[in-house]
PDB file with one MODEL, atoms N, CA, C and O in Angstrom:
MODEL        1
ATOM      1  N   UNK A   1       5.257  58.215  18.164  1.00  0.00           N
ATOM      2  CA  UNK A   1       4.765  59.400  18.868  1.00  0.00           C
ATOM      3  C   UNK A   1       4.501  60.559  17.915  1.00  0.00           C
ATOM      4  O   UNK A   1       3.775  61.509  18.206  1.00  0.00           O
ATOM      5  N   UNK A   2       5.229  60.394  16.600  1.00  0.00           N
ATOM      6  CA  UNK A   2       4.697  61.383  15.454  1.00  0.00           C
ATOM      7  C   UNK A   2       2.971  61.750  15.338  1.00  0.00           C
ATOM      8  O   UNK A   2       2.503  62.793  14.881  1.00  0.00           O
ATOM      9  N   UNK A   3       2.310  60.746  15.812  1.00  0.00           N
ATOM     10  CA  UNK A   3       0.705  61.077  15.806  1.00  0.00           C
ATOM     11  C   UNK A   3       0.823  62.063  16.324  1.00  0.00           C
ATOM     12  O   UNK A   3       0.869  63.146  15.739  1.00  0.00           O
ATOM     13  N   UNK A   4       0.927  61.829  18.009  1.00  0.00           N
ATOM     14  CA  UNK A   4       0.602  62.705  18.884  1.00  0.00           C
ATOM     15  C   UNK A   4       0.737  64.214  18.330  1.00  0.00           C
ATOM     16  O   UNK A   4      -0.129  65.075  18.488  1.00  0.00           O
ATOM     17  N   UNK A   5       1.928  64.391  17.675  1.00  0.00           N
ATOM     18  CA  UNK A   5       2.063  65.857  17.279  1.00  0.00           C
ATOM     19  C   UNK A   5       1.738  66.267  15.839  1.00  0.00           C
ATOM     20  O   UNK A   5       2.213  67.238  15.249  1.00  0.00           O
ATOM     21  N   UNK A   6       0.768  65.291  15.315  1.00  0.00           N
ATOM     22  CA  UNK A   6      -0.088  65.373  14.170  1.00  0.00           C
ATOM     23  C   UNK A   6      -1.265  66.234  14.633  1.00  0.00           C
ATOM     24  O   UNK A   6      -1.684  67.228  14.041  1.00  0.00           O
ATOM     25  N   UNK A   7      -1.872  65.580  16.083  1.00  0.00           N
ATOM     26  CA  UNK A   7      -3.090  66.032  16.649  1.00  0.00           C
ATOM     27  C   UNK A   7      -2.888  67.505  16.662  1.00  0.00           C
ATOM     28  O   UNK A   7      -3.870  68.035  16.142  1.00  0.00           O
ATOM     29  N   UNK A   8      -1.896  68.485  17.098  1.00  0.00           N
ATOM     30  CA  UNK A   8      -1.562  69.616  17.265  1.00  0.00           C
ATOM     31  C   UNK A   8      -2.110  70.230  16.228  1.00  0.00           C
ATOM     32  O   UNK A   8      -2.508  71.371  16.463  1.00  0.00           O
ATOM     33  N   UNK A   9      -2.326  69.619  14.599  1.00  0.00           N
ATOM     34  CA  UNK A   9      -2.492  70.407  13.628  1.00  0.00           C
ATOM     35  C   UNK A   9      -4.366  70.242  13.247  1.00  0.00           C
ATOM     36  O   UNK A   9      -5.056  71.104  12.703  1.00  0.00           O
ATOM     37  N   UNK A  10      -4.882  68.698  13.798  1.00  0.00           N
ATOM     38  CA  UNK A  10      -6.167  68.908  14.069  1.00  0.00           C
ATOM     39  C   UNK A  10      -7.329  69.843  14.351  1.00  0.00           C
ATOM     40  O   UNK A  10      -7.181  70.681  15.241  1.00  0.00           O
ATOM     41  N   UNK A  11      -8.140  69.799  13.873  1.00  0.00           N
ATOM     42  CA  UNK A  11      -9.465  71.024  14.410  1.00  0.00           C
ATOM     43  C   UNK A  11      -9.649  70.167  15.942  1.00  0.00           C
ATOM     44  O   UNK A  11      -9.368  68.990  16.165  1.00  0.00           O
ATOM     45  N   UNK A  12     -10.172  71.109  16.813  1.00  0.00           N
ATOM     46  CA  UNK A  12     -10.315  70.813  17.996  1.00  0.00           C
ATOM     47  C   UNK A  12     -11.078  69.534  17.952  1.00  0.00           C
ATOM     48  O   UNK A  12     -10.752  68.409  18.331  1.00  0.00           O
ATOM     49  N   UNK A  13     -12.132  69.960  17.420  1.00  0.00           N
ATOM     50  CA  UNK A  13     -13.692  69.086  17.675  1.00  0.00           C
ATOM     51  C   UNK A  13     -13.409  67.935  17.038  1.00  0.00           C
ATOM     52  O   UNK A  13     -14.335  67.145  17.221  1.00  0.00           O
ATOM     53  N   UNK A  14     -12.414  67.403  16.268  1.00  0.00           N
ATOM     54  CA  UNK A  14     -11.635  66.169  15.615  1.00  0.00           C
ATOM     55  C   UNK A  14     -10.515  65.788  16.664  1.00  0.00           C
ATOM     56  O   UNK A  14     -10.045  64.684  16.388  1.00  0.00           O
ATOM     57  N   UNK A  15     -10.177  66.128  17.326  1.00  0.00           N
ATOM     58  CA  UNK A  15      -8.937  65.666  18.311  1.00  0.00           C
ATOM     59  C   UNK A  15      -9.304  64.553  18.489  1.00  0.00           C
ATOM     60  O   UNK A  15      -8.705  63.652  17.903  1.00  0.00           O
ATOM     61  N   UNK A  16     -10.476  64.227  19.406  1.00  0.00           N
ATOM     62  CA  UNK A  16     -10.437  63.217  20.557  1.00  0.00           C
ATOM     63  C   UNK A  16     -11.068  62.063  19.384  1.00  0.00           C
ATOM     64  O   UNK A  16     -10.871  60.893  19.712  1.00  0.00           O
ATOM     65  N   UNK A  17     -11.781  62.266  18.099  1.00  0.00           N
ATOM     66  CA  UNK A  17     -11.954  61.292  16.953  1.00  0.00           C
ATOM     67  C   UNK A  17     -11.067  60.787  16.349  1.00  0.00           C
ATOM     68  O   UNK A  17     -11.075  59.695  15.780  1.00  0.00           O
ATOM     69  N   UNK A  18      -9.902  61.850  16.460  1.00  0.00           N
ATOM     70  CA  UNK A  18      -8.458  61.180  15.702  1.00  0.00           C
ATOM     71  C   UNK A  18      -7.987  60.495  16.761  1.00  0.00           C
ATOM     72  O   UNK A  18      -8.129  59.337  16.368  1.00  0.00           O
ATOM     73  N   UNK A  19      -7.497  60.428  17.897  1.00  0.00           N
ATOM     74  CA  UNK A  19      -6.679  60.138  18.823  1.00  0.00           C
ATOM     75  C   UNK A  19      -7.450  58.416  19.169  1.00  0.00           C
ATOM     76  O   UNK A  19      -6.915  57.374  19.549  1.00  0.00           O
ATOM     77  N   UNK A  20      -8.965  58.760  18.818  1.00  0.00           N
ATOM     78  CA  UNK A  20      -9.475  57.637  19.303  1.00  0.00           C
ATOM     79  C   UNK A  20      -9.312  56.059  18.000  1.00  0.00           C
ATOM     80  O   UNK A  20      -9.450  54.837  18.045  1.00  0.00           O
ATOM     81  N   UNK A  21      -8.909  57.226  16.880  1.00  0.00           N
ATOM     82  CA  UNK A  21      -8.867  55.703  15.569  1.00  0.00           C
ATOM     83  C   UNK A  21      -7.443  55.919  15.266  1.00  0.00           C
ATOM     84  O   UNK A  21      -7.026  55.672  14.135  1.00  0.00           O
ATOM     85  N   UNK A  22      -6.608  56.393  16.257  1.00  0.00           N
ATOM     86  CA  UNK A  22      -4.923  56.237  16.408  1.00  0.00           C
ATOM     87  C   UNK A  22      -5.227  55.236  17.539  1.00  0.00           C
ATOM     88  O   UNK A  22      -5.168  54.021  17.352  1.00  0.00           O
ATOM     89  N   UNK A  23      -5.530  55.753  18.631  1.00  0.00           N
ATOM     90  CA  UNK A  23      -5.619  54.245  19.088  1.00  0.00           C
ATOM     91  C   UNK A  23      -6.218  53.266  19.099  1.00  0.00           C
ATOM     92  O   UNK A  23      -5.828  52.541  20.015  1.00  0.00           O
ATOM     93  N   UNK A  24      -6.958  52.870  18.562  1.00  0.00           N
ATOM     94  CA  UNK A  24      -7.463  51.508  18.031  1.00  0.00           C
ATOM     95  C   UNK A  24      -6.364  51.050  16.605  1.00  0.00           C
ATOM     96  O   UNK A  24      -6.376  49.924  16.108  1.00  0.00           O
ATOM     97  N   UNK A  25      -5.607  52.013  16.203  1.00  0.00           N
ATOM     98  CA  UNK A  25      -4.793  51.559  15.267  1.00  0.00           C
ATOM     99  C   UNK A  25      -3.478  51.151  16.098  1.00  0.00           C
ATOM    100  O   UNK A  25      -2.828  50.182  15.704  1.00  0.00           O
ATOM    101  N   UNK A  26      -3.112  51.793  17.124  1.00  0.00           N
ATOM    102  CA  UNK A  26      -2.067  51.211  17.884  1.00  0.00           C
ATOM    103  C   UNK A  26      -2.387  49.960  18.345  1.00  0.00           C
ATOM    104  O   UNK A  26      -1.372  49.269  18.427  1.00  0.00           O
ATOM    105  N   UNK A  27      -3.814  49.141  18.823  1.00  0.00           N
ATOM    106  CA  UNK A  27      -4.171  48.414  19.446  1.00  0.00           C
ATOM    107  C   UNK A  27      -4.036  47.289  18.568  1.00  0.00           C
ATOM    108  O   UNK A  27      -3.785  46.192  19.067  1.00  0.00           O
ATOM    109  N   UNK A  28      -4.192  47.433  17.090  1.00  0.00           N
ATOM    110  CA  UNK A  28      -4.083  45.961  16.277  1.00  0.00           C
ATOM    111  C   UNK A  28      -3.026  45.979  15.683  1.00  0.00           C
ATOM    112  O   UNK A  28      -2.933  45.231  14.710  1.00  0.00           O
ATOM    113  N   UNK A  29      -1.650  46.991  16.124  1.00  0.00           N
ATOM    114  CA  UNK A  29      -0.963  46.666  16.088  1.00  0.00           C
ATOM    115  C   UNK A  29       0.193  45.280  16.875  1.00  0.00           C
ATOM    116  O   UNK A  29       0.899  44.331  16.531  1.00  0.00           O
ATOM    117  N   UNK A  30      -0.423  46.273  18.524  1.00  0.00           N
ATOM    118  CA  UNK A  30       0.048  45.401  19.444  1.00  0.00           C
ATOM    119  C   UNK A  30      -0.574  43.875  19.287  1.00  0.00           C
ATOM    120  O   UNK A  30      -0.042  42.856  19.728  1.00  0.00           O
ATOM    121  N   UNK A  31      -1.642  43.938  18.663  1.00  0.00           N
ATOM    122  CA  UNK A  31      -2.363  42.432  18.833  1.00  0.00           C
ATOM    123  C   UNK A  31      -1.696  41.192  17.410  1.00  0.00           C
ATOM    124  O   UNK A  31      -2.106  40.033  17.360  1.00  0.00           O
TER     125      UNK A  31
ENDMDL
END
C-alpha cells in the first residue's frame, strides 16, 4: 500500500498514469 501514498507526492496529471502501471505491476504479480 506504500504506492498508494507515493501517488500523494505525484503531479496531478501523472496520478491516474502512475496508478495505472502500479496496477498492471500488481497484476503480474498476482499472475
Amino acid at each position: 500500500m506504500k504506492n498508494l501514498a507515493a501517488l500523494a507526492f505525484v503531479p496531478e496529471q501523472d496520478v491516474i498514469r502512475t496508478f495505472t502501471e502500479i496496477k498492471g505491476s500488481a497484476n503480474e504479480i498476482l499472475d
